[in-house]
LODRENBA-745942 format. One line per field, with one value per residue (C-alpha): residue in one letter; residue number from 0; chain; x, y, z. Coordinates in steps of 0.25 Angstrom, whole numbers, plus 5000, padded with zeros to 4 digits. Each point is the difference from the previous one (the first is absolute). Example, Ala and Ser with C-alpha at 12.3 -4.5 7.8 and 13.67 -1.06 7.14 Angstrom:
# residues 2
type	[A;S] .
seq	[0;1] .
mol	[A;A] .
px	[5049;5006] .
py	[4982;5014] .
pz	[5031;4998] .
//
This chain:
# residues 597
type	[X;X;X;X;X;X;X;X;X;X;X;X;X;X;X;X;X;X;X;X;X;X;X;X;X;X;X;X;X;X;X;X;X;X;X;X;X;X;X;X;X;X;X;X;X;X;X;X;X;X;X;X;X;X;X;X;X;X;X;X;X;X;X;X;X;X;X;X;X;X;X;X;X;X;X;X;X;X;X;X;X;X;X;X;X;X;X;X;X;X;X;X;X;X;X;X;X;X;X;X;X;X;X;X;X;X;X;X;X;X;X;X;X;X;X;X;X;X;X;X;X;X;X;X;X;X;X;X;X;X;X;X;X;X;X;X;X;X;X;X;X;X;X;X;X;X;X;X;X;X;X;X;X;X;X;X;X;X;X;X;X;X;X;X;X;X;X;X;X;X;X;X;X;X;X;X;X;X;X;X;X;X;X;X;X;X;X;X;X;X;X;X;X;X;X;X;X;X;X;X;X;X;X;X;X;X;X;X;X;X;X;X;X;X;X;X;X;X;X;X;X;X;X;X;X;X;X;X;X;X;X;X;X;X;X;X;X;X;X;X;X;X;X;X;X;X;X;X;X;X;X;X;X;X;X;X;X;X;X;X;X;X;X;X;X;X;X;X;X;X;X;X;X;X;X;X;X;X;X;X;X;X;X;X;X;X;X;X;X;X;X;X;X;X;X;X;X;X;X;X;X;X;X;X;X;X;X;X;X;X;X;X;X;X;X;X;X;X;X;X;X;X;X;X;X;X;X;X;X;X;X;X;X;X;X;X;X;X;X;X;X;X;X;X;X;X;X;X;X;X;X;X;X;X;X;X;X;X;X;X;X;X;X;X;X;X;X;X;X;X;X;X;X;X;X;X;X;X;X;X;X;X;X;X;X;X;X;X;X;X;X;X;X;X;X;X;X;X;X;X;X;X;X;X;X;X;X;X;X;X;X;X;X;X;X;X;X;X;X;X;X;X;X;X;X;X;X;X;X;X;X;X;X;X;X;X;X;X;X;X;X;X;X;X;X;X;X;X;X;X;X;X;X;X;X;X;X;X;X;X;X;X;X;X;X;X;X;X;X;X;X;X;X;X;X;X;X;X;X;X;X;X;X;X;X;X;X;X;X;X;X;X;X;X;X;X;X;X;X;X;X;X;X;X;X;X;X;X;X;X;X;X;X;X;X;X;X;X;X;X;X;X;X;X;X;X;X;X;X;X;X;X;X;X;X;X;X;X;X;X;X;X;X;X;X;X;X;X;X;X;X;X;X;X;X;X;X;X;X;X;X;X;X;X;X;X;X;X;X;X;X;X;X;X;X;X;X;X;X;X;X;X;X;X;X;X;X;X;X;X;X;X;X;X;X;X;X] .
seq	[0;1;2;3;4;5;6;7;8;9;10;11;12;13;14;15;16;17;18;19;20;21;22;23;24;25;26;27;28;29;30;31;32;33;34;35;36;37;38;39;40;41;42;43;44;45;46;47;48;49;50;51;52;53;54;55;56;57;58;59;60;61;62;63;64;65;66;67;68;69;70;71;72;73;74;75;76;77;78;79;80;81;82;83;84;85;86;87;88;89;90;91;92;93;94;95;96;97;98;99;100;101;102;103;104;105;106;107;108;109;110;111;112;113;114;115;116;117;118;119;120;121;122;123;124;125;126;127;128;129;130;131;132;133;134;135;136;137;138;139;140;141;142;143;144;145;146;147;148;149;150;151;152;153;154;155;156;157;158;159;160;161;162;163;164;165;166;167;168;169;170;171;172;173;174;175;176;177;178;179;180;181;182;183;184;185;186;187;188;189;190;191;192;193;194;195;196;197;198;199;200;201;202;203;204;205;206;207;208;209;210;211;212;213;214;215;216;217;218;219;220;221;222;223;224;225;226;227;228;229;230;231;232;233;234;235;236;237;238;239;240;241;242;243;244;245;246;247;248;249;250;251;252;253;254;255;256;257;258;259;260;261;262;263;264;265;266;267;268;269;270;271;272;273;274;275;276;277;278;279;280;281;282;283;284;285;286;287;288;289;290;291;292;293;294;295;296;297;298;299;300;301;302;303;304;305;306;307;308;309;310;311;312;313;314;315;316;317;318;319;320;321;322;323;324;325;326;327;328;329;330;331;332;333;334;335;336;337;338;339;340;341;342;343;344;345;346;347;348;349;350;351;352;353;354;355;356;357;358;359;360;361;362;363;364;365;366;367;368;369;370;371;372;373;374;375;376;377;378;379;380;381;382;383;384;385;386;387;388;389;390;391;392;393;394;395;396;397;398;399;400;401;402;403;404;405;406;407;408;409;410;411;412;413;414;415;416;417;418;419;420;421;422;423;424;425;426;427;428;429;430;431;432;433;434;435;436;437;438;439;440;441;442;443;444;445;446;447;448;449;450;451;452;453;454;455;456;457;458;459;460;461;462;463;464;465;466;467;468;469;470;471;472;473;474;475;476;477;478;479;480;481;482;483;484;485;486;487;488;489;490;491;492;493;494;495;496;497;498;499;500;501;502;503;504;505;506;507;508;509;510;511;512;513;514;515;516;517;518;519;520;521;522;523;524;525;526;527;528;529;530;531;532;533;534;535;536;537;538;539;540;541;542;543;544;545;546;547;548;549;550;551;552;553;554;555;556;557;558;559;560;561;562;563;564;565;566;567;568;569;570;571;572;573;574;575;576;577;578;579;580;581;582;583;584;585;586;587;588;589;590;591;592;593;594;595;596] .
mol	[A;A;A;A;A;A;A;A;A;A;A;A;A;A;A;A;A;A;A;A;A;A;A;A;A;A;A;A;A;A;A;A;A;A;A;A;A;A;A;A;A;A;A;A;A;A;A;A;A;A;A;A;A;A;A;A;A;A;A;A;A;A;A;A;A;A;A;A;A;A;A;A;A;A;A;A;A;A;A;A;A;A;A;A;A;A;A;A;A;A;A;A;A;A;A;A;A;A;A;A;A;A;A;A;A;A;A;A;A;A;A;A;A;A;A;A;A;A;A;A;A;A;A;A;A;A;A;A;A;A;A;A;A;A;A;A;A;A;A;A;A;A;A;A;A;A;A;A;A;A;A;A;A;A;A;A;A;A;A;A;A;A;A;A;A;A;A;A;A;A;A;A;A;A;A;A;A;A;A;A;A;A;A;A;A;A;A;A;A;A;A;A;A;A;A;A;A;A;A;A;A;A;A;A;A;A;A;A;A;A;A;A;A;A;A;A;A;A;A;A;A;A;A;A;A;A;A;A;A;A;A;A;A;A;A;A;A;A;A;A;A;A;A;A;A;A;A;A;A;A;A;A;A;A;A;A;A;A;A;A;A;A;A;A;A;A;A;A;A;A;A;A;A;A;A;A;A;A;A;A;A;A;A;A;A;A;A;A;A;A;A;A;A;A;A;A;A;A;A;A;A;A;A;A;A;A;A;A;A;A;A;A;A;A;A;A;A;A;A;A;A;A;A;A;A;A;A;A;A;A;A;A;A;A;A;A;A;A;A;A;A;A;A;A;A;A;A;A;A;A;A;A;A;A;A;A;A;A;A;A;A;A;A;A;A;A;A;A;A;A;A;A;A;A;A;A;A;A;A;A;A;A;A;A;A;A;A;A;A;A;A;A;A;A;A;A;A;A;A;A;A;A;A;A;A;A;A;A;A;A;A;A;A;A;A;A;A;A;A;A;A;A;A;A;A;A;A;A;A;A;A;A;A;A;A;A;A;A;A;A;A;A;A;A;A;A;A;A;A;A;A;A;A;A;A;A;A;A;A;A;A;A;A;A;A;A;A;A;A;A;A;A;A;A;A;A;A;A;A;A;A;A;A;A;A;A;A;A;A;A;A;A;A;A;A;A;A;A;A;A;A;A;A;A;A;A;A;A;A;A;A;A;A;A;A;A;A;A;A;A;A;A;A;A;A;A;A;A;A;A;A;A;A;A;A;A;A;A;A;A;A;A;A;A;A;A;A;A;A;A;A;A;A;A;A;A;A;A;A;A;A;A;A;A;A;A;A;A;A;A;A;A;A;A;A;A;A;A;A;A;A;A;A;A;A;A;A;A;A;A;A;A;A;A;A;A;A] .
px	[5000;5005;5001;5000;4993;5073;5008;5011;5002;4995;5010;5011;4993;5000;5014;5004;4992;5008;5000;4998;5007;4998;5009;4998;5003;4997;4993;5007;4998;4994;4991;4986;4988;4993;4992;4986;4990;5011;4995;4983;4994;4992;4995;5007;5001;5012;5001;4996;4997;4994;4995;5003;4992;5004;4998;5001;5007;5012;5006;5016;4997;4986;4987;5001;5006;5000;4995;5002;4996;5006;4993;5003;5001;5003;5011;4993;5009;4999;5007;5002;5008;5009;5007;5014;5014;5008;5013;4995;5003;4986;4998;4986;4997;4989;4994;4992;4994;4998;5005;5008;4998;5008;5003;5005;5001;5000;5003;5012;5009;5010;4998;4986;5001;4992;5002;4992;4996;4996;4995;4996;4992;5002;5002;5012;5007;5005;5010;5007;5006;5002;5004;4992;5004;5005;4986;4990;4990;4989;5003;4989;5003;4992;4997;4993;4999;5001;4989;4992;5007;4991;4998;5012;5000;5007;5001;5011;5004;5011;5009;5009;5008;5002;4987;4995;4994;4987;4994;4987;4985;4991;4989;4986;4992;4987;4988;4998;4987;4992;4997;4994;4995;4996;4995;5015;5008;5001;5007;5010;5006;5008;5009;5015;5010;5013;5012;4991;5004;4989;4988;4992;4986;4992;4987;4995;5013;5006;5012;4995;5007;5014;4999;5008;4989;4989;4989;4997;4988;5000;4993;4996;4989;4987;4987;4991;5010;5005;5014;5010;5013;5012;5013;5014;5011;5013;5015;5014;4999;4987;4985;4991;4987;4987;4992;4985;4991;4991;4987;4994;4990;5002;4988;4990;5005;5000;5000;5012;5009;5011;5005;4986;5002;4984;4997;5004;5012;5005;5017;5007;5012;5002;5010;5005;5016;4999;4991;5003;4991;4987;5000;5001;4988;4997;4997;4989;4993;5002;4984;4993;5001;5015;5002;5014;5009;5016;5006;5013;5010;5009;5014;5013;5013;5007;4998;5007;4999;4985;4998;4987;4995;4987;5002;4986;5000;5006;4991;5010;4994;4987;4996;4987;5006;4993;5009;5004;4990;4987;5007;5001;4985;4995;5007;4991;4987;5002;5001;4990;4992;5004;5010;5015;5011;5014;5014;5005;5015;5007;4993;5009;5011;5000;5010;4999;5011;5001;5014;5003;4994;5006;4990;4990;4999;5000;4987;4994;5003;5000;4984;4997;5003;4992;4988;5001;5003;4988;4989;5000;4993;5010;5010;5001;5010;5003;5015;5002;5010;5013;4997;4995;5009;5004;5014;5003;4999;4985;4992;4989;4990;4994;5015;5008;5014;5004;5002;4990;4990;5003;5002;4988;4989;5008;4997;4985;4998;5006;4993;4986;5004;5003;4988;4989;4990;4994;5013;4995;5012;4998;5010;4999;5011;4999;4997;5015;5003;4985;4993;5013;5004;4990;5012;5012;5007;5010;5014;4994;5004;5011;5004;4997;4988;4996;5003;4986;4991;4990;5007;4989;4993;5009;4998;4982;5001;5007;4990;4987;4996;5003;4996;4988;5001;5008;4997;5010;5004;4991;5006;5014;5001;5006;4990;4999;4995;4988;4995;4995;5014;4997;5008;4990;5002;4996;4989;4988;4992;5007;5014;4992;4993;5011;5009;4991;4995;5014;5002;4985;5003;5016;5008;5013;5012;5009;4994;5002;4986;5006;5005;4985;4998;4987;4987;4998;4987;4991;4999;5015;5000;4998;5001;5012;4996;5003;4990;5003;5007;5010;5003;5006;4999;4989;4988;4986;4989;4987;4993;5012;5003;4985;5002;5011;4993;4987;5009;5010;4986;4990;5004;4994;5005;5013;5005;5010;5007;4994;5002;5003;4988;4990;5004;4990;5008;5010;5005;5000;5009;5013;5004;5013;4994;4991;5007;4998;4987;4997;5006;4990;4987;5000;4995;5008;4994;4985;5000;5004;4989;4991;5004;4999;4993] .
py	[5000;5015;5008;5013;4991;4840;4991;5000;5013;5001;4991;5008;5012;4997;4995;5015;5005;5009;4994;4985;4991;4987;5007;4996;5003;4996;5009;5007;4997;5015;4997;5001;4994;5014;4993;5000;4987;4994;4987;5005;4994;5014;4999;5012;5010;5007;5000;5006;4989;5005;4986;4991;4989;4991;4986;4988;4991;5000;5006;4999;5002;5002;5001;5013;5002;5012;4996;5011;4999;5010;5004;5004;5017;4996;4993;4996;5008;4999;5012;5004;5012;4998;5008;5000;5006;5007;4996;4985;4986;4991;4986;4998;4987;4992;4988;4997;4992;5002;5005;5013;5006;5011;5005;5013;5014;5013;5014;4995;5013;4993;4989;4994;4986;4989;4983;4991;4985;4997;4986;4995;4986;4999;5011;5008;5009;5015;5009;5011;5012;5016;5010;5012;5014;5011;5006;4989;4996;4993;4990;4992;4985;4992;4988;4997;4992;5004;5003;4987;4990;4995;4998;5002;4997;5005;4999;5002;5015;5006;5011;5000;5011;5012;5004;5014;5005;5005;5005;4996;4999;5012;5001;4996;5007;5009;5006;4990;5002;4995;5009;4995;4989;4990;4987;4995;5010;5010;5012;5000;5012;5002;5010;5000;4993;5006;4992;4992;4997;4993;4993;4985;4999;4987;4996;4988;4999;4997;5011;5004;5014;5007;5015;5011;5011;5002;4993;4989;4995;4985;4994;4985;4999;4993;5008;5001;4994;5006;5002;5003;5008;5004;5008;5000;5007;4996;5004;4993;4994;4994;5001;5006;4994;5002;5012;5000;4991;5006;4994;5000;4996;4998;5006;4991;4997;5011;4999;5005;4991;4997;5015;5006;5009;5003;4993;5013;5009;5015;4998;5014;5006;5010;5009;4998;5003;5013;5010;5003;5010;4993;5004;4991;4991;4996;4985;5004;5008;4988;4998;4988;4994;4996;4986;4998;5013;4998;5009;5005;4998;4990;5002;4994;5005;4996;4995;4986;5004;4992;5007;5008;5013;5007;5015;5007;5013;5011;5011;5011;4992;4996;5013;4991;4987;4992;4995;4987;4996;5007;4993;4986;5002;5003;4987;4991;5010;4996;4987;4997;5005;4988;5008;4993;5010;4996;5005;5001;4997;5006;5010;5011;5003;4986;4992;4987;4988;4988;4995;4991;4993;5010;5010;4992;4997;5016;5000;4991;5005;5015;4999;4993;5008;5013;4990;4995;5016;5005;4988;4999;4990;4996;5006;5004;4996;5013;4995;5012;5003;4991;4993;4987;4994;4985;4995;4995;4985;5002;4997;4992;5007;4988;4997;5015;4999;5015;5006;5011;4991;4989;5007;5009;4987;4996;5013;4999;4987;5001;5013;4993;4987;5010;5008;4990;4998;5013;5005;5011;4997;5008;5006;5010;4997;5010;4994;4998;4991;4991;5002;5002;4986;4995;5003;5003;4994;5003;5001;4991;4987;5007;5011;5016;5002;5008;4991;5005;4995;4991;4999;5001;4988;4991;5008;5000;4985;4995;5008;4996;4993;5012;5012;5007;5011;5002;5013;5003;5017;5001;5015;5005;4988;4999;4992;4984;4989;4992;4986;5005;5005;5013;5011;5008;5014;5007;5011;4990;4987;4992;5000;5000;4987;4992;5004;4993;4989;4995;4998;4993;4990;4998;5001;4993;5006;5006;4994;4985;4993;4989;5010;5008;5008;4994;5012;5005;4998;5014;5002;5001;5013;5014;5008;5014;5012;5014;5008;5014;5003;5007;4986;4993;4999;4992;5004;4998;5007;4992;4996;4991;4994;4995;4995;4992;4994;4998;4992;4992;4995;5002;4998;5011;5013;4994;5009;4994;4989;4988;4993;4985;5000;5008;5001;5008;4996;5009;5006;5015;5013;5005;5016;5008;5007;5004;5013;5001;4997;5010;5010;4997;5000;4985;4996;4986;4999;5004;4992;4986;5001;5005;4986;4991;5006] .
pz	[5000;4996;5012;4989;4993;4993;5011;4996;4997;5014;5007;4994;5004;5015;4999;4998;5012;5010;5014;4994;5011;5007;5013;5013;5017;5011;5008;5012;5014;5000;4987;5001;4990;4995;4988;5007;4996;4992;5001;4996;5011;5002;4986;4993;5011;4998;4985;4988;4988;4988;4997;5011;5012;5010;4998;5010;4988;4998;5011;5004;5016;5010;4991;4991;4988;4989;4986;4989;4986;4991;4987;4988;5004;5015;5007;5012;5010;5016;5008;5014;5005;5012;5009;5000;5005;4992;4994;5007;4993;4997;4994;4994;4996;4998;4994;4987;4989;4984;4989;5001;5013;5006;5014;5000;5009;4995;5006;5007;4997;4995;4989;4999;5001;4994;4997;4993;4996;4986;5004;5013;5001;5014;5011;4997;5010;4993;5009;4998;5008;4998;5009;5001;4998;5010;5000;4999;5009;4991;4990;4993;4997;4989;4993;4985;4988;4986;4992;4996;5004;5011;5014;5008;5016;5011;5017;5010;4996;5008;5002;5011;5004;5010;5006;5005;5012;4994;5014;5005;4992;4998;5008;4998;4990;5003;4994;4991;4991;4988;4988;4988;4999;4986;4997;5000;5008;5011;5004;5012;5007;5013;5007;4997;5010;5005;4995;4990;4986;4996;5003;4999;4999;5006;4995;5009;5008;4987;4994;4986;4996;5003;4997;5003;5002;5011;4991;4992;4990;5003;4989;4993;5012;4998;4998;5014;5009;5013;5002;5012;4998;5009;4997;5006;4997;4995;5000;4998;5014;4999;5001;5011;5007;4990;5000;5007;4990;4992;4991;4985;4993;4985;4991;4991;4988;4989;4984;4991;5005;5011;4998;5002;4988;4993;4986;4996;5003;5000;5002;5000;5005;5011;5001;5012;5000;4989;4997;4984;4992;5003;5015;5012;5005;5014;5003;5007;4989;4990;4996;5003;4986;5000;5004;5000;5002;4998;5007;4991;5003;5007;4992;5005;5006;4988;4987;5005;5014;5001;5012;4999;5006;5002;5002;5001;4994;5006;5004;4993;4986;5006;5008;5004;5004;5012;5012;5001;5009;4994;4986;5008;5004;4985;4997;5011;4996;4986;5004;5009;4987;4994;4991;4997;5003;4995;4998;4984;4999;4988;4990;4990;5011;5008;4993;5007;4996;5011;4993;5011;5012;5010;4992;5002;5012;5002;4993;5007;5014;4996;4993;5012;5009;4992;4999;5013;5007;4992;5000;4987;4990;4991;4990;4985;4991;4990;4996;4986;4992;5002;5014;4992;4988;4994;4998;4987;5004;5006;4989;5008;5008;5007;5005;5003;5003;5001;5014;5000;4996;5009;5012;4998;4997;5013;5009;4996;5004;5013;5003;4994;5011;5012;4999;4998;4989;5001;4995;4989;4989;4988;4988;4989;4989;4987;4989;4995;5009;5000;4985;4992;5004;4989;4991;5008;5011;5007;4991;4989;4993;4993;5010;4999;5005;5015;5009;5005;4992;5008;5011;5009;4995;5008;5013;4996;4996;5013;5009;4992;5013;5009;4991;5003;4989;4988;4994;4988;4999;4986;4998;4998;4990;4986;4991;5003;4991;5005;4998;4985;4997;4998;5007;5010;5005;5011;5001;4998;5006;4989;5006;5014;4994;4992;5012;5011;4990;4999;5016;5000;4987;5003;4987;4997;5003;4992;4988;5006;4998;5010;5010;5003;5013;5006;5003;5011;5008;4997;5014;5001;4988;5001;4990;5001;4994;5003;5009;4991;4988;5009;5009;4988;4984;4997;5006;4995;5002;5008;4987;4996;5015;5000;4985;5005;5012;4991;4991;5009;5009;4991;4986;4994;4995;4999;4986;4992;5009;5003;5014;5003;5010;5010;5013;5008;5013;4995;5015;4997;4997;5003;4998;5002;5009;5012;5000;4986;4998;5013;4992;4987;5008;5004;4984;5000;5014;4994;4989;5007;5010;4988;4994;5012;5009] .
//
C-alpha cells in the first residue's frame, strides 16, 4: 500500500555447514543441566516446534518423545532459549531418530554450532560443544529435519554447562478479567507484575498460552461451555503461584465461520502510524460498516532485521491522535461489536526480508508481542516491492526453497498455531506478484526474468488452510493477462472480474498445465480496490464496483469477460483506505452497504 499513495546435493551441502562437529566433554563438576523438558515428558512446555508432538513410541528413556514432520516449506524445528554465562563452555547433546536430523545452538556469540545425522535407524546420540561470547547470556538450542523427508524423533536433549543465578520467581499476578467473549474464545486481562517477563495462561488447571503482555485471547474453545483461567507470572528464575480463578461461558454457536467474520465483509485499512494528505482517523470514529480494519503499519527495524515495530502516530503528524489507552479501548469496542482488528506488516515503506531463521524467529516474537500488547485479532500480510523474490532454482510453488519464502510460510504457521483457530491471517500481494504468475514465474526457464513474478503463490498456497482472506491490491498495477488470454487494464469491472475469476478458478502457472495453483474458497476472497481516485491509480467509480460484484456472484452484467463460475459466497471488499475514503465522503463505504446490506 502507497503511503502517498535433491539428497545428494543436500548431504554435500551439510558437509559445508559451520559448526558441524561430532565434539565432545565431560561435563564439569560445577556443570549444570539448563536444557528444561529435555526429555518431553511435559509435552512440549519449554519449546517452540512449528510442526511437532510428543509421542509415547519410540522413545529413547521415560515415556515421552518428540515426533516432528518436516514439510516441503517447513523443517519441523523445535527451540528453546537458555540462560547462560558468558565467555562459558557448554556441550549439547542429544539423541535422535531419522533421516537428516540436526541439533544445533545459535546465538552463542561466538560460532554457531550445529551436528547432524543423515541416517538414523535406531537411537542415535549427537554432541557437540561452543563457547559463548563475552557478552551473552541467552542462547537458543534447536533440532529439525530437512524438508520432506519424513518424521524424524527426538528425546533426552541437554545442555550442560555454567549456570546462573536468576534470583527468585515474580510474584503472583492480580486483576485478572475477562473481556470478550465468542463461541470459540475469550479475552483475558491482568495487572503487570514487578520482575516478570512474561506470563502462562491456564485453562482448566492446564497451561495453554505464554505471552509477553498483560493479555491474552485464548482461542480454539467450544461453543456454550464454561471455562476456568488463571495466570502466573514468569522470569529467568522461575514461575509464580497462579492468579485468582476467573470463569466464562462461550456464546452459541454463530454462522460465517470459525473466525466469526459475516457472509459478507468490508476490509479497509487505517491509518494508524502516519497521517498522509487524507488526514488521520481515530479507531474510534471507524463507522459501523467496516468488519475488519488493519491498522498500517507494522514495519521492521531493518529490511533483514525481521524485528517489527508498531510506532503510533505522532501527534506532531497526527494533531488528533487518541492516547494509548483510549486507542486500546476502541480496539476492544470494535470488538465486542464483532468487528476484527488486526495489524498490516509491510505496505510501500516496510521492506520485509526474513533471510535467515534468526529473522524469523524475530518476527515471530516481535508481531506477538504487538498482537498480544494490543489484544488484537490477527495480523496482515502487506510484504511490496522487493521483500518477496524467488531464486533462480525455485521453479516449483507447491515446494519453495528460497529463504524469504520458506521462513516466512514458517513464521505464519507458527504465529497461526500460537494464537488459536480464531487467529485472523489475511495478506494483500499486488497483482505482480499473484495474477502475473499466470505467465511468469520467478526468473524463468531460461533466466531474466523478475525474480518477482509469482512469488506470493508459494506463501498463499502453503496457508490455504489458515488463510482467511486473500484480497489482491487491484490498483497500481500494469495490465495482466486473465484466464482468456487477453491483457486486462485497470479502470474498470473487467480487470476487477478477470483479476478475482483467476483466484476463484485457479490457472496453471507460468503457462505449466501440470503445475495449476488450485482456487481458493469464495469465502477466502475479497476484492482490493482503491477507495478515491486520490488513494491509488485504479479506481472505479460505484456503477463499476456493483458491476463487478453483479458478475462474480450473480453472473449478469458481466461486459466482455467471461468468469469460470458464480460464486455468490464471494467474502467482500478491500479498499486502501479508511482514511481515504473519509476524505471522499464515505462512497466506497456507501456503495458496499448499498449492495449488501
Amino acid at each position: 500500500m502507497d503511503r502517498s499513495r535433491p539428497l545428494a546435493l543436500l548431504a554435500a551441502a551439510a558437509l559445508t555447514l559451520p559448526g558441524l562437529t561430532a565434539l565432545s566433554s565431560a561435563a564439569r563438576a560445577a556443570d549444570t543441566e539448563l536444557a528444561v523438558n529435555g526429555g518431553f515428558e511435559a509435552g512440549l512446555d519449554g519449546w517452540t516446534c512449528t510442526a511437532g508432538t510428543t509421542v509415547n513410541s519410540p522413545v529413547r528413556s521415560g515415556s515421552s518423545a518428540l515426533q516432528a514432520t518436516p514439510a516441503g516449506s517447513d523443517n519441523a524445528r523445535c527451540a528453546q532459549t537458555v540462560t547462560v554465562q558468558p565467555d562459558s563452555q557448554y556441550t549439547l547433546s542429544g539423541y535422535v531418530r531419522g533421516s537428516y536430523v540436526y541439533l544445533g545452538a545459535s546465538g552463542t556469540g561466538t560460532t554457531d554450532v550445529s551436528t547432524w545425522a543423515q541416517s538414523a535407524l535406531a537411537w542415535q546420540q549427537l554432541t557437540t560443544t561452543f563457547r559463548t561470547g563475552p557478552s551473552t547470556t541467552r542462547v537458543t538450542v534447536y533440532t529439525h529435519g530437512w524438508y520432506g523427508t519424513g518424521a524424524y524423533h527426538a528425546d533426552d536433549l541437554s545442555l550442560v554447562g555454567p549456570g546462573v543465578d536468576v534470583g527468585r520467581p515474580p510474584a503472583a499476578p492480580t486483576g485478572l478479567k475477562t473481556g470478550t467473549i465468542s463461541s470459540s474464545s475469550v479475552a483475558l486481562s491482568w495487572s503487570a507484575v514487578a520482575g516478570a517477563t512474561s506470563y502462562a495462561v491456564y485453562r482448566d488447571g492446564a497451561k495453554v498460552r505464554t505471552v509477553t503482555g498483560t493479555s491474552a485471547t485464548i482461542a480454539g474453545l467450544s461453543p456454550s461451555t464454561a471455562y476456568s483461567f488463571q495466570v502466573a507470572a514468569l522470569n529467568e528464575a522461575g514461575e509464580s503461584a497462579k492468579s485468582a480463578t476467573v470463569t466464562a461461558t462461550t456464546t452459541a454457536q454463530p454462522g460465517g465461520g470459525g473466525t466469526d467474520l459475516p457472509a459478507h465483509a468490508l476490509v479497509g485499512y487505517l491509518h494508524a502510524s502516519f497521517a498522509n494528505g487524507s488526514g488521520y482517523t481515530r479507531l474510534a470514529d471507524v463507522p459501523d460498516s467496516w468488519d475488519v480494519i488493519d491498522l498500517a503499519f507494522g514495519e521492521p527495524t531493518s529490511v533483514t532485521s525481521g524485528d517489527i515495530r508498531f510506532d503510533r502516530c505522532p501527534a506532531t503528524e497526527c494533531p488528533n491522535v487518541e492516547s494509548d489507552a483510549d486507542f486500546k479501548a476502541a480496539i476492544r469496542a470494535k470488538q465486542a461489536a464483532g468487528k476484527k482488528v488486526l495489524i498490516s506488516i509491510g505496505g510501500q515503506n516496510g521492506q520485509v526480508q526474513l533471510t535467515t531463521t534468526a529473522a524469523r524467529d524475530a518476527f515471530v516474537t516481535s508481531v506477538s508481542k504487538i498482537i498480544d500488547e494490543y489484544g488484537l485479532d490477527g495480523l496482515d500480510i502487506d510484504f511490496e516491492g522487493h521483500s518477496l523474490s524467488l531464486n533462480a532454482d525455485d521453479t516449483d510453488f507447491k515446494n519453495p526453497k528460497t529463504p524469504v519464502i520458506v521462513n516466512l510460510i514458517s513464521a505464519l504457521k507458527t504465529l497461526k498455531a500460537k494464537h488459536g483457530d480464531d487467529f485472523v491471517l489475511t495478506m494483500a500481494p499486488e497483482t505482480f506478484f499473484v495474477q502475473l504468475g499466470y505467465q511468469y514465474y520467478g526468473t524463468g526457464q531460461w533466466g531474466g526474468q523478475d525474480p518477482r513474478a509469482g512469488a506470493y503463490l508459494p506463501v498463499i498456497h502453503a496457508l490455504r488452510d489458515d488463510l482467511t482472506l486473500l484480497h489482491v491490491q487491484d490498483y497500481n498495477s500494469g495490465p495482466i493477462m486473465g484466464l482468456d488470454n487477453q491483457y486486462h487494464s485497470m479502470g474498470g469491472a473487467d480487470f476487477h472480474i478477470a483479476m478475482t475469476d483467476m483466484l476463484l478458478t485457479g490457472f496453471p502457472v507460468a503457462g505449466n498445465a501440470s503445475n495449476v495453483f488450485p482456487p481458493l474458497r469464495p469465502d477466502q476472497v475479497a476484492i482490493g480496490m482503491p477507495a478515491s481516485t486520490n488513494a491509488g491509480n485504479g479506481h472505479v467509480p460505484p456503477a463499476e464496483v456493483t458491476r463487478t460484484l453483479d458478475c462474480l456472484t450473480k453472473k449478469t452484467n458481466c461486459g466482455s469477460y467471461t468468469t469460470h463460475g458464480t460464486w455468490p459466497a464471494l467474502r467482500g471488499l478491500m479498499t486502501w483506505s479508511i482514511n481515504w475514503d473519509r476524505y471522499g465522503g464515505w462512497e466506497f463505504q456507501r456503495t458496499f452497504d448499498g449492495y449488501f446490506g
